[in-house]
N, C-alpha and C positions, 0 to 999 in steps of 0.2 A: 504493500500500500504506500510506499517512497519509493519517489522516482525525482532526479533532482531534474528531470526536464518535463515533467507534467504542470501545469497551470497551477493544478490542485493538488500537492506534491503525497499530504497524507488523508485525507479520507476521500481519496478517489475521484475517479467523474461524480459529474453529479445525476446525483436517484433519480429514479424514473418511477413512478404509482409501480409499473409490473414487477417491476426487483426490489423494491427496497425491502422487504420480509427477510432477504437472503444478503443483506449488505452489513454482519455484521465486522465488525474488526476486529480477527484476530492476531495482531502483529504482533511477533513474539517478545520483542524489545515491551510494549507498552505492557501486556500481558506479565512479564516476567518484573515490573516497575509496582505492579497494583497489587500484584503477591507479597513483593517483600513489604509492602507501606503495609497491608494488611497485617500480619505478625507481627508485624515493626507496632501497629497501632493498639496490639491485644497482648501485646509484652510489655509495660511500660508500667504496666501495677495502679493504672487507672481503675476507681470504683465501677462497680457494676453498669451504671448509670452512665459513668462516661463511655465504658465499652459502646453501651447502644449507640450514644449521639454519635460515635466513631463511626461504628456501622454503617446509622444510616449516611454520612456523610461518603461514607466507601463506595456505597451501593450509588449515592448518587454521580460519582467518578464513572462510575460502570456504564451508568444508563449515557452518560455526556459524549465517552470514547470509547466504549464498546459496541453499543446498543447501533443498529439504524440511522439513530439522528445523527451520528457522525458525517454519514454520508449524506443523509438529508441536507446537510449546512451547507456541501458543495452548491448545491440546485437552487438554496432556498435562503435569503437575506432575514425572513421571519424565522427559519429555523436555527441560524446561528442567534437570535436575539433569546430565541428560546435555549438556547447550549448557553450564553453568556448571564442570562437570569437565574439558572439551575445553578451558575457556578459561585452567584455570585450572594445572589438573596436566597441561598437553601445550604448548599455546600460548605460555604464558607463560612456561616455562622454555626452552622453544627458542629464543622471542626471547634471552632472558635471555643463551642460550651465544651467541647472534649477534651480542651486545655486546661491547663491551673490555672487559677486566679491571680493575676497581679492587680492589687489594689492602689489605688492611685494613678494610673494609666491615663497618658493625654489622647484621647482623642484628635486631636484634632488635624496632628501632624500625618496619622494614618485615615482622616477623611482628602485630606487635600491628595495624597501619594494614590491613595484606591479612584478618587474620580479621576486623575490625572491619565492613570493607568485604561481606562473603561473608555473615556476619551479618544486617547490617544488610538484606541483600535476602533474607532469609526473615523477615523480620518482616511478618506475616499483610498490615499495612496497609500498610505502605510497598509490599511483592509488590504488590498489589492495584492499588493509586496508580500504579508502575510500568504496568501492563499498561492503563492508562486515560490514562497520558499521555505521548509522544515524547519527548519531552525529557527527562523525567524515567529513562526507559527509556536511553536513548541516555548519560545522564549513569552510571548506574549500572554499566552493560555497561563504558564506557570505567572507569571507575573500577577495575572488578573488576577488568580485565586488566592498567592501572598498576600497581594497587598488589600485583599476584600477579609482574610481572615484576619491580619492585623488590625483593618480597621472594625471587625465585628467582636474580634476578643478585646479591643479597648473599649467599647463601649457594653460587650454583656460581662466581661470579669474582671472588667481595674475602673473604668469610670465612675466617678459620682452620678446619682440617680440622672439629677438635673440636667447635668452637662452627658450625660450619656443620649439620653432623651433630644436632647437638641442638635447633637450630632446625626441622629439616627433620623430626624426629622430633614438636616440638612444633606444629610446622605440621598435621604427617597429624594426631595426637591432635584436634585442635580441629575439624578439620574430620571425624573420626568423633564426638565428640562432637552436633555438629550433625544428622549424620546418625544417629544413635540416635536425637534430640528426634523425628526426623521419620518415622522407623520404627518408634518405638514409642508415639506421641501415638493416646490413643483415637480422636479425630474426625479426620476432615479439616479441616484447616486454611487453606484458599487457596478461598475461593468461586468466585474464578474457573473452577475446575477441577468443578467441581460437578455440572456435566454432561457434559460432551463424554468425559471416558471409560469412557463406558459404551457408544458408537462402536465403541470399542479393546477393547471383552470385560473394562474393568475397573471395578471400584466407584471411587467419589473414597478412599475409605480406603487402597484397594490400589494405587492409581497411584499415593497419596503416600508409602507402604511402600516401592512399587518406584525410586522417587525418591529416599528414605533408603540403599536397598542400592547403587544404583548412584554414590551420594553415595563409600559408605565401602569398597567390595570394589576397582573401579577407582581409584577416588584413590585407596587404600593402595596400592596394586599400582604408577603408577607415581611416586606418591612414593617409595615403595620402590626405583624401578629409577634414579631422579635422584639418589639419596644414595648408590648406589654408589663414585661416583669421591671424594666429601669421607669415605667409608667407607675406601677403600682407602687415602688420606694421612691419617688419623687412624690407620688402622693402624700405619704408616710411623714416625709420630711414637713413637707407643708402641714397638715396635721400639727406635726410637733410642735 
């Protein structure tokens, strides 16, 4: 599934409705990366309770670059938005609760670095560059998820309630921000995408539409449901 003279270096051409059932990825390098994180993640003498958040955060690695949707993101501009929300508002905050608490933690230096990061991989040429070169790809992905689980362990296991809260407030904004550029931009923006969903029943305009909403309805939904618990001790404070 590397090939350093393919457009689309690692998750292949792009799906087609007939194949994508059969387009899962088994590349043995990735494969042989999500084993050892795996043991590496149930060896560490983490409470029961972290084990799971581990889990599910593992499982959701699997479904990103294993699963279908890998290749689906070749074809499909909303499909990568949907691989970049899983990585970013699900993934990364689970790892996040699966780490130890550092108390006292600034947010804020890990809000700027994580949108910086999320950004910077919708920028029409870097996308592009990305999807034409492995490394390049591979660097970006890893990036996104560091600097989203830095930014989701400062705000669920070292921030103050308040200031966690407002980070996490200012997190969702930016990345609806984002996703308005991308849902409400006349053209398509991502040539990559140019063709292949029209495969899927959609224009390149409408898949990058669909790619902006799913940008901002789910990441608001569960950033929303992660600032509950710095919601409810922010409350607490006020209270006191």
């Amino acid at each position: 599934m590397t090939g350093a003279a393919s457009p689309i270096p690692y998750c292949g051409v792009a799906a087609v409705p007939a194949d994508l059932w059969t387009r899962w990825n088994l590349d043995p390098p990735l494969l042989a990366a999500l084993l050892v994180l795996f043991f590496l993640g149930l060896r560490t003498g983490r409470a029961e309770h972290g084990r799971l958040l581990f889990l599910a955060a593992w499982l959701g690695l699997v479904v990103a670059f294993v699963s279908p949707l890998c290749a689906l993101t070749s074809a499909l501009f909303s499909a990568r938005s949907a691989h970049h929300v899983l990585l970013t508002a699900l993934v990364a905050p689970l790892l996040a609760l699966a780490l130890p608490a550092r108390p006292g933690a600034k947010a804020g230096v890990a809000l700027v670095a994580s949108s910086a990061v999320l950004w910077l991989w919708h920028v029409p040429a870097v996308y592009e560059a990305a999807l034409a070169n492995s490394l390049l790809f591979w660097l970006l992905q890893l990036a996104l998820l560091a600097a989203f689980t830095w930014f989701w362990h400062a705000v669920l296991r070292g921030a103050e309630p308040v200031g966690a809260l407002l980070a996490i407030g200012a997190g969702a904004g930016q990345m609806g921000l984002l996703a308005a550029v991308l849902t409400l931009a006349p053209e398509p923006l991502y040539e990559a995408h140019a063709v292949a969903p029209v495969a899927w029943g959609l224009t390149p305009l409408g898949d990058q539409q669909l790619g902006g909403l799913l940008m901002w309805v789910p990441a608001f939904f569960l950033y929303g449901l992660f600032a509950l618990a710095p919601a409810r001790g922010a409350l607490r404070e006020v209270e006191a």
